[in-house]
C-alpha positions in Angstrom: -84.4 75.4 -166.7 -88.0 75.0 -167.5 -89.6 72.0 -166.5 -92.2 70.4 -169.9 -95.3 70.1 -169.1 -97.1 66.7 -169.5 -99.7 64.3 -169.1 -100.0 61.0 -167.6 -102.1 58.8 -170.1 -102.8 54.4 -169.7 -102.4 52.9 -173.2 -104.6 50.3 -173.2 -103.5 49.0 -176.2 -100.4 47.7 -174.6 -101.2 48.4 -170.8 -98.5 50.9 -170.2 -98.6 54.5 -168.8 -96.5 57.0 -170.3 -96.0 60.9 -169.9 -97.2 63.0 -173.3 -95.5 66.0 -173.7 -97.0 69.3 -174.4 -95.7 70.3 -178.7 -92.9 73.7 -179.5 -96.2 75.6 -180.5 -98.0 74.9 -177.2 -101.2 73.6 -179.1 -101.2 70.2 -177.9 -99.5 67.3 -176.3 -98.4 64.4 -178.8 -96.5 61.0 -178.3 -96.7 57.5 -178.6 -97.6 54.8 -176.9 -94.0 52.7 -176.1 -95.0 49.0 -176.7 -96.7 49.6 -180.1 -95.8 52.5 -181.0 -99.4 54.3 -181.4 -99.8 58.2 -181.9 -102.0 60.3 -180.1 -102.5 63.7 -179.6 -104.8 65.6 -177.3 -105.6 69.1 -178.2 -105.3 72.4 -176.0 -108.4 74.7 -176.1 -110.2 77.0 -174.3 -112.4 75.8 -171.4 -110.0 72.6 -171.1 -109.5 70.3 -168.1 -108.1 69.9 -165.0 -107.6 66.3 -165.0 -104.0 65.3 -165.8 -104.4 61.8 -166.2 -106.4 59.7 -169.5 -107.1 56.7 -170.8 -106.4 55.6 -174.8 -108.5 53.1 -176.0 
């Protein structure tokens, strides 16, 4: 079984941390943030980072 890749990222909204998962197509990782429920989605492109950890403000 293939582990999903993911990203750690602090809501600030709410002051949580939560994993985002990567999407089926593999073009970006999307969730929500637990407390208030908040989308976000980061995009994958070329050039990206290396950095698995963000802040949502």
């Amino acid at each position: 079984m293939e582990k999903r890749k993911f990203i750690s990222v602090h809501f600030s909204c709410c002051n949580v941390y939560n994993r985002i998962y990567i999407n089926k197509e593999g073009t970006a990782y999307v969730g929500r943030c637990p407390g208030c429920m908040r989308s976000i989605k980061f995009k994958i492109g070329q050039g990206g980072l290396n950095s698995r950890f963000f802040e949502s403000f």
